[in-house]
TILUMTI-490470 format. One record per residue: residue number from 1; x, y, z of N, C-alpha, C in turn. Coordinates in nm, 2 decimals. Atoms other than C-alpha are relative to their C-alpha. Layout:
% TILUMTI-490470
+-----+--------+--------+--------+--------+--------+--------+--------+--------+--------+
|  nr |   n_xx |   n_yy |   n_zz |  ca_xx |  ca_yy |  ca_zz |   c_xx |   c_yy |   c_zz |
+-----+--------+--------+--------+--------+--------+--------+--------+--------+--------+
| NUM |      X |      Y |      Z |      X |      Y |      Z |      X |      Y |      Z |
...
+-----+--------+--------+--------+--------+--------+--------+--------+--------+--------+
% end
This chain:
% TILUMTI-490470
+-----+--------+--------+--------+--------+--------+--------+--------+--------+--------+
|  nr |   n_xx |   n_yy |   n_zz |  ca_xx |  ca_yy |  ca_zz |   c_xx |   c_yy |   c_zz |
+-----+--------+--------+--------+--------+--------+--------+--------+--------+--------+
|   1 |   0.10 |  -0.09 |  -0.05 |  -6.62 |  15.57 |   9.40 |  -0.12 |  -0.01 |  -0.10 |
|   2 |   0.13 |   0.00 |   0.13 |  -6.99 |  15.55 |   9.24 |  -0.04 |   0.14 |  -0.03 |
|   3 |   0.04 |  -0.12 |   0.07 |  -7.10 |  15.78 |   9.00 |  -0.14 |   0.03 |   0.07 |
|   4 |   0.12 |  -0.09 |  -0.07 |  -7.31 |  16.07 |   9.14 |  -0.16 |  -0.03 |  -0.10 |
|   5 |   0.15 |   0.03 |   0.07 |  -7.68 |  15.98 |   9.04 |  -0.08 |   0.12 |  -0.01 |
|   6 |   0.09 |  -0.10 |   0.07 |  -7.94 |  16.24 |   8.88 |  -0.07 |  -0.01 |   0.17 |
|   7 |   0.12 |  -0.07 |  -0.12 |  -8.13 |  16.21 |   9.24 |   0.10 |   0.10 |   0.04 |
|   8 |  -0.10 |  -0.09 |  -0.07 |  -7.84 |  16.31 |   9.42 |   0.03 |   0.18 |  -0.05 |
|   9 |  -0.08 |  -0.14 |   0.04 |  -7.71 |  16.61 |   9.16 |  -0.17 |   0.08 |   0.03 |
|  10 |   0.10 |  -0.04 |  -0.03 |  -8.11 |  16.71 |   9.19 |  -0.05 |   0.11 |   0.13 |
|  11 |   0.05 |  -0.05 |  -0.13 |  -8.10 |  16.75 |   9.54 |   0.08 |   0.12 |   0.05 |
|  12 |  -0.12 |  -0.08 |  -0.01 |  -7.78 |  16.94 |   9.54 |  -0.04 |   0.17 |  -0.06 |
|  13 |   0.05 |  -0.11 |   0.09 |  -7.94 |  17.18 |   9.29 |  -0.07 |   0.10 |   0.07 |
|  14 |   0.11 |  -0.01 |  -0.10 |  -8.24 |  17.23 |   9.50 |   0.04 |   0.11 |   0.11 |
|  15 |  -0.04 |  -0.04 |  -0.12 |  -8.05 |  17.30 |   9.83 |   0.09 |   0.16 |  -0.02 |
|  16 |  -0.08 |  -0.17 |   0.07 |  -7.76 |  17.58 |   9.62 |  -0.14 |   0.06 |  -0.02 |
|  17 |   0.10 |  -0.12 |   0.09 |  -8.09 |  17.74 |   9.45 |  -0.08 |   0.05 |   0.14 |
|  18 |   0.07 |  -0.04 |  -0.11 |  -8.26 |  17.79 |   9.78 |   0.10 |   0.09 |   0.14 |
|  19 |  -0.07 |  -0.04 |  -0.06 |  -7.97 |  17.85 |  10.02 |  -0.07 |  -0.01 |   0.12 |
|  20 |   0.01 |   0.05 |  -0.14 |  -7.97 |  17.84 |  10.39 |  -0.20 |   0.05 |   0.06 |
|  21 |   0.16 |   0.03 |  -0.05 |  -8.31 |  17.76 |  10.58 |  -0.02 |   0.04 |   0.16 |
|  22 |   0.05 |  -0.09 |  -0.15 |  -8.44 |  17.93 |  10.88 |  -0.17 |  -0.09 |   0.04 |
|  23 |   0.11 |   0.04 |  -0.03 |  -8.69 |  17.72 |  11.07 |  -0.09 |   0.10 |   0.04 |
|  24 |   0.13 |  -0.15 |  -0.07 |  -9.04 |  17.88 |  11.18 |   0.01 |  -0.03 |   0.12 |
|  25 |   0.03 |   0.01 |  -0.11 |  -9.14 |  17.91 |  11.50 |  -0.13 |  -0.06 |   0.04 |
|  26 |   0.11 |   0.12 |  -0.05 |  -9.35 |  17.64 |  11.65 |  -0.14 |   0.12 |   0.04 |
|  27 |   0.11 |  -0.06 |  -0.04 |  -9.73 |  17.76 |  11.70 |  -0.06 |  -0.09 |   0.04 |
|  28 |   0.07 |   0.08 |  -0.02 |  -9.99 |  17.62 |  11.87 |  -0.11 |  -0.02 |  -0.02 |
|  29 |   0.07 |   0.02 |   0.12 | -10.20 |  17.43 |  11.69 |  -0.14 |   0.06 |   0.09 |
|  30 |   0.09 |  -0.04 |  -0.03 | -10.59 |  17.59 |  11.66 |  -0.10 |  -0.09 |   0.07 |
|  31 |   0.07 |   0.08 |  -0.16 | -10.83 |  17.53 |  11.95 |  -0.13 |  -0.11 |  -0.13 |
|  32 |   0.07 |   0.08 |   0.05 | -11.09 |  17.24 |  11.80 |  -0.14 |   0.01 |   0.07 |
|  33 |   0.11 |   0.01 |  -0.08 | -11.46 |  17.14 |  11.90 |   0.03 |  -0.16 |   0.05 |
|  34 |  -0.02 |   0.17 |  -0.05 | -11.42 |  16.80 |  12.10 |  -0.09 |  -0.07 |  -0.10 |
|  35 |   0.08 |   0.11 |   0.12 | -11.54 |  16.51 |  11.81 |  -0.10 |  -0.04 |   0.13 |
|  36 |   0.13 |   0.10 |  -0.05 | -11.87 |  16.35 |  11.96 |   0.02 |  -0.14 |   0.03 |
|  37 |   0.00 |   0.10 |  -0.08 | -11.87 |  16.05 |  12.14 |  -0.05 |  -0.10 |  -0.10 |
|  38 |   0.02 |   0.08 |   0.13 | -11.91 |  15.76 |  11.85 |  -0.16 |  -0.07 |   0.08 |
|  39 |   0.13 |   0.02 |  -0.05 | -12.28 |  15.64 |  11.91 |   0.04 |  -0.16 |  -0.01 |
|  40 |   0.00 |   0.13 |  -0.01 | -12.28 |  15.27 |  12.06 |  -0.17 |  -0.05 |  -0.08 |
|  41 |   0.14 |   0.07 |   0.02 | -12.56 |  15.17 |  11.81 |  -0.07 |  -0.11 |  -0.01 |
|  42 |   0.08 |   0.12 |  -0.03 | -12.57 |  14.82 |  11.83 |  -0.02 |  -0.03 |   0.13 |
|  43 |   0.02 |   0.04 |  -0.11 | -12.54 |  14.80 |  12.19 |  -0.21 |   0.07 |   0.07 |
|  44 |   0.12 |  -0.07 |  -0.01 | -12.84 |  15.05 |  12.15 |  -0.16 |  -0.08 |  -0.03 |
|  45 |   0.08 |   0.08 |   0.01 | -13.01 |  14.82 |  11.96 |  -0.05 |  -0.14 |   0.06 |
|  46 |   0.02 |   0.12 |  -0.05 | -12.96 |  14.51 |  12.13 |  -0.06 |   0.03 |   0.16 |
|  47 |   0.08 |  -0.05 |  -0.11 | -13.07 |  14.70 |  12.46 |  -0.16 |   0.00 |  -0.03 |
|  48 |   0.14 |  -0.01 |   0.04 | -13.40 |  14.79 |  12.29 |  -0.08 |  -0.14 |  -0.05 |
|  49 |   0.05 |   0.08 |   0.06 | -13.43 |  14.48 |  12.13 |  -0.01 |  -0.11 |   0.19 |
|  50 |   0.04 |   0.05 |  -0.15 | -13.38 |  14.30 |  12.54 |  -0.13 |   0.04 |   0.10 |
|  51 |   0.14 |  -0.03 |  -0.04 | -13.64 |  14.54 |  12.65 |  -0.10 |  -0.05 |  -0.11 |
|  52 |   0.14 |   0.05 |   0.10 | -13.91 |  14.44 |  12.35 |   0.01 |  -0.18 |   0.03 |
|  53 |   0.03 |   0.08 |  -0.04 | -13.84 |  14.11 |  12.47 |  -0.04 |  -0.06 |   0.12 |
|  54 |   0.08 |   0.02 |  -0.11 | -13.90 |  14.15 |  12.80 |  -0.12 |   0.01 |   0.08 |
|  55 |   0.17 |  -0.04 |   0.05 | -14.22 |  14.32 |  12.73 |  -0.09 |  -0.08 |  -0.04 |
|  56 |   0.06 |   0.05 |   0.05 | -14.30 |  14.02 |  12.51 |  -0.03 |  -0.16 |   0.15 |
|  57 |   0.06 |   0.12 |  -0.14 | -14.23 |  13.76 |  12.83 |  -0.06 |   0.05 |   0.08 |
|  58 |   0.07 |  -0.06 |  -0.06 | -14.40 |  13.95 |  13.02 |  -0.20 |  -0.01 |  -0.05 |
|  59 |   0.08 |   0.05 |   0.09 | -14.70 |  13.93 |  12.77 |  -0.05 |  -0.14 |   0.01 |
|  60 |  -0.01 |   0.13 |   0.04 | -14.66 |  13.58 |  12.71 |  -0.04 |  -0.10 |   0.20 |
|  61 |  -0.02 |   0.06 |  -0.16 | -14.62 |  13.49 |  13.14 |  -0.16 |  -0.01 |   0.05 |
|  62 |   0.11 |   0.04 |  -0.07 | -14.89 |  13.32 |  13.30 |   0.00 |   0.10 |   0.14 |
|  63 |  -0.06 |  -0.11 |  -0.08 | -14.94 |  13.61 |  13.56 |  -0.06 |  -0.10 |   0.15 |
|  64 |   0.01 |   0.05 |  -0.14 | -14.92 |  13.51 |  13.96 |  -0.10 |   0.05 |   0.06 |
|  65 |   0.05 |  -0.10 |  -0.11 | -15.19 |  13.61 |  14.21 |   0.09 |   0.00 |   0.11 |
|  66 |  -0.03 |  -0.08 |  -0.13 | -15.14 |  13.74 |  14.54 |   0.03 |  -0.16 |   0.08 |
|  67 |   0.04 |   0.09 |  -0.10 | -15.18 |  13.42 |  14.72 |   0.07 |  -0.11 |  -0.04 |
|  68 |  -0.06 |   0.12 |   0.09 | -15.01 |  13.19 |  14.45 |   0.18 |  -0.01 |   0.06 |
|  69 |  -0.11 |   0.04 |  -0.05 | -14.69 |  13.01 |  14.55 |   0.10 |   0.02 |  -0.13 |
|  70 |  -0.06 |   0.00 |   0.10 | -14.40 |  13.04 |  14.31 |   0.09 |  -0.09 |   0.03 |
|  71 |  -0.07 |   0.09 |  -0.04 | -14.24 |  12.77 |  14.24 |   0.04 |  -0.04 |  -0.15 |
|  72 |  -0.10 |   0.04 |   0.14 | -13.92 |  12.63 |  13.99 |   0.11 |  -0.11 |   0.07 |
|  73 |  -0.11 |   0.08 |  -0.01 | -13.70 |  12.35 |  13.98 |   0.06 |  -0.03 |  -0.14 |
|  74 |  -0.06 |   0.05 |   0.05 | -13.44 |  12.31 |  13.75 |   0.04 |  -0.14 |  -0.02 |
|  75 |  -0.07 |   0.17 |   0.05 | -13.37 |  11.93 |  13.53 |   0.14 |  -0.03 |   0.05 |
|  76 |  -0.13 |   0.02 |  -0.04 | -13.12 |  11.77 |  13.72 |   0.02 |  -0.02 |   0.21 |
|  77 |  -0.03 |   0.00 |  -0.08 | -13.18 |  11.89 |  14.05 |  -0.08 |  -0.09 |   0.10 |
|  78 |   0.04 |   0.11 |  -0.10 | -13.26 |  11.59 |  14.33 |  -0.14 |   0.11 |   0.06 |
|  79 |   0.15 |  -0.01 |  -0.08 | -13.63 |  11.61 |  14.46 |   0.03 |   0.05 |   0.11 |
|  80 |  -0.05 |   0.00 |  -0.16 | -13.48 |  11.59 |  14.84 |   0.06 |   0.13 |   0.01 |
|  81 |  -0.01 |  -0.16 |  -0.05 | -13.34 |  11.91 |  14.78 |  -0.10 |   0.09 |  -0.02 |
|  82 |   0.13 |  -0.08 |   0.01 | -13.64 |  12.08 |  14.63 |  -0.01 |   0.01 |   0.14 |
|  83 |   0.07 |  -0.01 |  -0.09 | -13.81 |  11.95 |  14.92 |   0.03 |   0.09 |   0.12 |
|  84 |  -0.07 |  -0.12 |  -0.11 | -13.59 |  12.14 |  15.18 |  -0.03 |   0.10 |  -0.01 |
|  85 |  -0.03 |  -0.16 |   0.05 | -13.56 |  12.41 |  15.01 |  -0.16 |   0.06 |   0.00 |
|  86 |   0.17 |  -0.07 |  -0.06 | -13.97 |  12.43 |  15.02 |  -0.01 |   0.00 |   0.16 |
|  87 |   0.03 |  -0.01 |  -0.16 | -13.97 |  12.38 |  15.39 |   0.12 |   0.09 |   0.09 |
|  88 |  -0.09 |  -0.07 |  -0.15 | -13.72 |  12.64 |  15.52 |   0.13 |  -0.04 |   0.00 |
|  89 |  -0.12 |   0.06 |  -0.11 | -13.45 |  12.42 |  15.59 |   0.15 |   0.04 |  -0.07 |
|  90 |  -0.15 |  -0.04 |   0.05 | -13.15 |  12.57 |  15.38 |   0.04 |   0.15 |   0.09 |
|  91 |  -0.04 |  -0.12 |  -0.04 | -12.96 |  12.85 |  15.57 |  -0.01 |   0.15 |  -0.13 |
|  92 |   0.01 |  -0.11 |   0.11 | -13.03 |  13.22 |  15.39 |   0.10 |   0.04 |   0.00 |
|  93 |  -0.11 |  -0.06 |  -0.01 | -12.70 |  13.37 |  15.35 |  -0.05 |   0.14 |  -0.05 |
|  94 |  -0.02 |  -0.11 |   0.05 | -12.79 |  13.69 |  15.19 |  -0.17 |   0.05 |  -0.05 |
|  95 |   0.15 |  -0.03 |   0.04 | -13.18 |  13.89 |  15.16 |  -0.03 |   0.12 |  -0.07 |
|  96 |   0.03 |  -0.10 |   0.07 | -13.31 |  14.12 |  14.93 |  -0.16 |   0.07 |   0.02 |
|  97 |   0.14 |  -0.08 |  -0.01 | -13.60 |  14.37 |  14.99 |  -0.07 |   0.07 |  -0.08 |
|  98 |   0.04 |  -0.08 |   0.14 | -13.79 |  14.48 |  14.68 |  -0.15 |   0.15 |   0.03 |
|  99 |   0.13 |  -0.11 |  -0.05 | -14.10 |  14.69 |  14.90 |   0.07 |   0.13 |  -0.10 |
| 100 |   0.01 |  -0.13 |   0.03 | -14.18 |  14.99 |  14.74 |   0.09 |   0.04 |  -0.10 |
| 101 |  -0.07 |  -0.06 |   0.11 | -13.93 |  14.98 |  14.42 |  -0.12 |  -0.04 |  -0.12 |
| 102 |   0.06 |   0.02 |   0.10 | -14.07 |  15.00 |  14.10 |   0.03 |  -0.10 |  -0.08 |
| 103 |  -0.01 |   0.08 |   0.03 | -14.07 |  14.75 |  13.84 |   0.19 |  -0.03 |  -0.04 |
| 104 |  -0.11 |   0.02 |   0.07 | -13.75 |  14.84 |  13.65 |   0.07 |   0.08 |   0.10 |
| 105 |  -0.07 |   0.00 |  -0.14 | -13.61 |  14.95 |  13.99 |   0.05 |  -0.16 |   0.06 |
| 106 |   0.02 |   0.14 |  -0.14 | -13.68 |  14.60 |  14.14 |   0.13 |  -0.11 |  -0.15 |
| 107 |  -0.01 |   0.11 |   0.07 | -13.56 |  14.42 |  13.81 |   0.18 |   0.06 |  -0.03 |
| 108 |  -0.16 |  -0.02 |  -0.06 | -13.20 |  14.65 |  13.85 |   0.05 |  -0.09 |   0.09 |
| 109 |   0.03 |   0.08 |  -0.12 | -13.19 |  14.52 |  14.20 |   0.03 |  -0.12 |   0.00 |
| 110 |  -0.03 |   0.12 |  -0.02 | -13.22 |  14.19 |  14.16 |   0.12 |  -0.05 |  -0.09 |
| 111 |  -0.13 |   0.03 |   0.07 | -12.99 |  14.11 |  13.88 |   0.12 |   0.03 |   0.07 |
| 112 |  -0.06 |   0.02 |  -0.07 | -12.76 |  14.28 |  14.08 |   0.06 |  -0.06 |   0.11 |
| 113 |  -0.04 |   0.14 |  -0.11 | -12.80 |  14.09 |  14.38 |   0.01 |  -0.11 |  -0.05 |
| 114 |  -0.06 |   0.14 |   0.05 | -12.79 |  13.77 |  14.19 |   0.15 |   0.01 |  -0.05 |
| 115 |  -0.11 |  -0.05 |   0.06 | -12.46 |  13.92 |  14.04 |   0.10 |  -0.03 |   0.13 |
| 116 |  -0.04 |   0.04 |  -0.10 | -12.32 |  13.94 |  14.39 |  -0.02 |  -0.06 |   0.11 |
| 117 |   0.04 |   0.11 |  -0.09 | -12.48 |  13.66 |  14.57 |   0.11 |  -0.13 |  -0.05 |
| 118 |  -0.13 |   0.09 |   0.06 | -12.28 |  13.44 |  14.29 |   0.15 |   0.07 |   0.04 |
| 119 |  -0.16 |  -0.04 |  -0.04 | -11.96 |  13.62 |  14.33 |   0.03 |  -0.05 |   0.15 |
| 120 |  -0.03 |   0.06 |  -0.11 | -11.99 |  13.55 |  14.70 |  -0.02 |  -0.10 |   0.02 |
| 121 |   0.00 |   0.15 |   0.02 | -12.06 |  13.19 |  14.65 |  -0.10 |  -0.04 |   0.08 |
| 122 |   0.12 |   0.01 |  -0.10 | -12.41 |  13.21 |  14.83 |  -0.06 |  -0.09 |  -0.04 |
| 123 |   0.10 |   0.15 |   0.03 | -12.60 |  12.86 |  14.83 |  -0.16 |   0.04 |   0.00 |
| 124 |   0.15 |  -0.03 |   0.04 | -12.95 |  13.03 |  14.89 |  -0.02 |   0.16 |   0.06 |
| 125 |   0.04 |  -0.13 |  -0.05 | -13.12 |  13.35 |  14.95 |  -0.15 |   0.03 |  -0.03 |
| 126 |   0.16 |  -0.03 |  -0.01 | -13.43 |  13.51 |  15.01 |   0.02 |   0.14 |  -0.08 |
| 127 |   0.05 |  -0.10 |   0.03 | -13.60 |  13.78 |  14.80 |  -0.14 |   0.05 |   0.03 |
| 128 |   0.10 |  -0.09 |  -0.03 | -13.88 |  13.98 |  14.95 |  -0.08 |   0.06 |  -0.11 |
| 129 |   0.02 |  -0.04 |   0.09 | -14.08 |  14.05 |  14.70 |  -0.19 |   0.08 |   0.00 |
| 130 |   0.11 |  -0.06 |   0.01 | -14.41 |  14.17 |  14.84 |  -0.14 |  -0.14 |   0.00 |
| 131 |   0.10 |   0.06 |   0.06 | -14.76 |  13.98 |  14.79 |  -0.08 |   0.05 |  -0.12 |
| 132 |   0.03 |  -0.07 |   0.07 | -14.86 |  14.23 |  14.59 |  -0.18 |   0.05 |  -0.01 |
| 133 |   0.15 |  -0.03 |  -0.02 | -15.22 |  14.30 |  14.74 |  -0.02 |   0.16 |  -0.04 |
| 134 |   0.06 |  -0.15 |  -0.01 | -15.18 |  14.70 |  14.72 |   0.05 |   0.03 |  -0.17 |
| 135 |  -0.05 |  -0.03 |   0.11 | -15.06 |  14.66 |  14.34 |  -0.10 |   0.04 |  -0.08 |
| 136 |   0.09 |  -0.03 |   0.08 | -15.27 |  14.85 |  14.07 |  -0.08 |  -0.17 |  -0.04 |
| 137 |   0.06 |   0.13 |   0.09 | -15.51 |  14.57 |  13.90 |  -0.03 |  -0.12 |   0.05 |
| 138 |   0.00 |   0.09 |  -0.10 | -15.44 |  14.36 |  14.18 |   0.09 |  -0.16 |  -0.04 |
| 139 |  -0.06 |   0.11 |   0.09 | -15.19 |  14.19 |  13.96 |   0.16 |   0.02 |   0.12 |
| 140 |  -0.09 |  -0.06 |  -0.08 | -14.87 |  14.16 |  14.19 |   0.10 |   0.00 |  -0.11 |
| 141 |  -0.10 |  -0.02 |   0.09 | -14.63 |  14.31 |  13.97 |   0.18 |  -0.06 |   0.02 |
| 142 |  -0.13 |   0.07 |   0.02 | -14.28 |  14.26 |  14.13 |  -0.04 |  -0.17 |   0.07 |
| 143 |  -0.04 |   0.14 |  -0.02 | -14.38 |  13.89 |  14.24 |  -0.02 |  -0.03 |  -0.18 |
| 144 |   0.03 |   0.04 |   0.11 | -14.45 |  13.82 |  13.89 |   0.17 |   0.02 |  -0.08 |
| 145 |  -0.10 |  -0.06 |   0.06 | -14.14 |  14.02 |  13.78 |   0.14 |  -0.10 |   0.06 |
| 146 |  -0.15 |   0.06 |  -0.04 | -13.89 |  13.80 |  14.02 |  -0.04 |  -0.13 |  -0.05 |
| 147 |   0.01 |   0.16 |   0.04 | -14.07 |  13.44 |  13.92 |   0.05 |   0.02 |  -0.18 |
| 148 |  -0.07 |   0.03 |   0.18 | -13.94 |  13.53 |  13.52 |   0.08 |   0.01 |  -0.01 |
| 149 |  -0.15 |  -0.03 |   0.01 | -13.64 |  13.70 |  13.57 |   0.10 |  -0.15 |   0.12 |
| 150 |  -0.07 |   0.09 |  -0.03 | -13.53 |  13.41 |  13.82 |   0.01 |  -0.11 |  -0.09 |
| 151 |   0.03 |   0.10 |   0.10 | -13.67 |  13.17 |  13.55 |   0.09 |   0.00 |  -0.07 |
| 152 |  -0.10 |  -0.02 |   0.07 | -13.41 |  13.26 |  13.32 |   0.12 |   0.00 |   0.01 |
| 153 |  -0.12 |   0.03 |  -0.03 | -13.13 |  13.27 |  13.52 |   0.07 |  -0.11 |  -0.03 |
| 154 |  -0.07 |   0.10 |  -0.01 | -12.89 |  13.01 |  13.47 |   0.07 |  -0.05 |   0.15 |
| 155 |  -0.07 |   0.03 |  -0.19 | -12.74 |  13.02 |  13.85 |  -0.08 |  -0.05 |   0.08 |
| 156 |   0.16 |   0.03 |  -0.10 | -13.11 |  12.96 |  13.98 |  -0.01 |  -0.14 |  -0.05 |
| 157 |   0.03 |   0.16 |   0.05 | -13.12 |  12.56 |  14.04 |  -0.14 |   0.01 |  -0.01 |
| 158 |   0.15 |   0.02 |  -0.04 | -13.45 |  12.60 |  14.21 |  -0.04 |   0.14 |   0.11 |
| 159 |   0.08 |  -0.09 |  -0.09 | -13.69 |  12.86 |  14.39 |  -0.11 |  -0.03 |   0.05 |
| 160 |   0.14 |   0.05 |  -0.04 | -13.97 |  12.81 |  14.59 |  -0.08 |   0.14 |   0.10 |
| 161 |   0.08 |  -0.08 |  -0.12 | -14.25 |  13.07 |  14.83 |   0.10 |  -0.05 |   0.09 |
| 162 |  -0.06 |   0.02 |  -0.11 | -14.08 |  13.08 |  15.14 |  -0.11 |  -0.03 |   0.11 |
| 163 |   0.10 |   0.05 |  -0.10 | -14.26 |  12.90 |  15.45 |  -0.10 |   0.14 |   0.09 |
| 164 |   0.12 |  -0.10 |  -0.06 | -14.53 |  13.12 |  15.64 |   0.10 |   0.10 |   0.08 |
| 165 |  -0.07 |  -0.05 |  -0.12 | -14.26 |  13.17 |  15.93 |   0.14 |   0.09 |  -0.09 |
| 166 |  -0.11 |  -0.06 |   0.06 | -14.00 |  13.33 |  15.67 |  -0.08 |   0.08 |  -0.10 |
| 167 |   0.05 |  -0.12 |   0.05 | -14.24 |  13.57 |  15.48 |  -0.15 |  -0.08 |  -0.13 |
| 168 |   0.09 |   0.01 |   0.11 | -14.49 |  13.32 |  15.30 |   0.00 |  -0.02 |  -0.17 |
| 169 |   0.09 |   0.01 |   0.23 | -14.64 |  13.39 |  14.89 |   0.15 |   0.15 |   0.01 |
| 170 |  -0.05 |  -0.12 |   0.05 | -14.46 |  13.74 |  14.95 |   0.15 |   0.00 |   0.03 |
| 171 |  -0.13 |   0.01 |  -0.02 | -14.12 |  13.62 |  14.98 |   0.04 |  -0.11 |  -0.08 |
| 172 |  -0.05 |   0.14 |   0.08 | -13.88 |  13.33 |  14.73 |   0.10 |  -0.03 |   0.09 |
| 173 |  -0.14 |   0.07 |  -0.03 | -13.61 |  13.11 |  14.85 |   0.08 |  -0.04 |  -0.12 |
| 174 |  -0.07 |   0.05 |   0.07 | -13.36 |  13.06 |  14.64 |   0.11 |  -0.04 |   0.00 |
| 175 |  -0.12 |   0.09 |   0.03 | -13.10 |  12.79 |  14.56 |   0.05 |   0.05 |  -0.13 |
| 176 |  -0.09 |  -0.04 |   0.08 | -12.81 |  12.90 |  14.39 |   0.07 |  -0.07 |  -0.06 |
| 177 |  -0.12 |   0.11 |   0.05 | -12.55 |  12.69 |  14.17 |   0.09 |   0.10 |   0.03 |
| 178 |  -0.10 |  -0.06 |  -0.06 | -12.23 |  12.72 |  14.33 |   0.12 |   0.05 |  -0.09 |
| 179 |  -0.14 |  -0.06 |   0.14 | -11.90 |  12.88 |  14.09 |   0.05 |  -0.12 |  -0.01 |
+-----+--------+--------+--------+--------+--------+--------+--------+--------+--------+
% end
């Protein structure tokens, strides 16, 4: 048998000198103020920092008139499709109407619809975008606003005005890259 150790006789001590133990009765613990919501500050910053750059392309953008054609092709993509794609000849699968939203309405909007035009695996689509004759300054705001923000997409091979008979200057066609 091992010799009883100094913790042991300690504890023994402890427990005789105190004698039997009566638990308490559970309470419930005190009401608190709910902690605050941890502030997303970088996402805060990198928001602000997306807006001050979109302010700055915006700045920087050769701006469109009313009358002007918009037109983009992506390196890579065959001429012969351009060309169609300027004349009408691709089926629209899916159309977006931008009348009467505001800029940062219209520039929701679209991202979205590009968001689920790709998910649906849409090869082209039209956006409505106005000519922008009743626009203050006479600058057409959202055509200007869908020829950058399509610019930058990655999913956008190519966009072009849409022919007279599908809405003209105040409408794009766009060719999508497929998933």
């Amino acid at each position: 048998m091992p010799a009883p150790s100094d913790d042991d006789d300690d504890a023994a001590l402890f427990r005789a000198a105190i004698g039997p133990v009566k638990p308490l009765p559970p309470t419930a613990t005190p009401p608190q103020k709910p902690r605050p919501r941890p502030a997303a500050r970088m996402a805060e910053r990198d928001e602000a920092d997306a807006r001050s750059e979109f302010q700055r392309g915006l700045d920087d953008l050769a701006w469109r008139e009313a009358g002007d054609a918009l037109s983009y092709r992506r390196d890579g993509l065959p001429a012969r499709l351009f060309q169609r794609l300027k004349k009408g000849q691709f089926s629209v699968q899916d159309e977006l109407d931008l009348h009467g939203a505001t800029a940062m309405q219209a520039e929701t909007l679209l991202r979205q619809f590009l968001i689920e035009a790709h998910a649906h695996d849409f090869g082209c689509v039209r956006i409505i975008h106005g000519k922008g004759q009743r626009s203050a300054g006479e600058v057409p705001v959202l055509k200007n606003l869908v020829d950058r923000l399509l610019r930058q997409r990655a999913d956008v091979l190519a966009f072009h005005s849409a022919p007279a008979a599908q809405g003209g200057t105040g409408a794009v066609l766009v060719l999508l890259a497929r998933r």
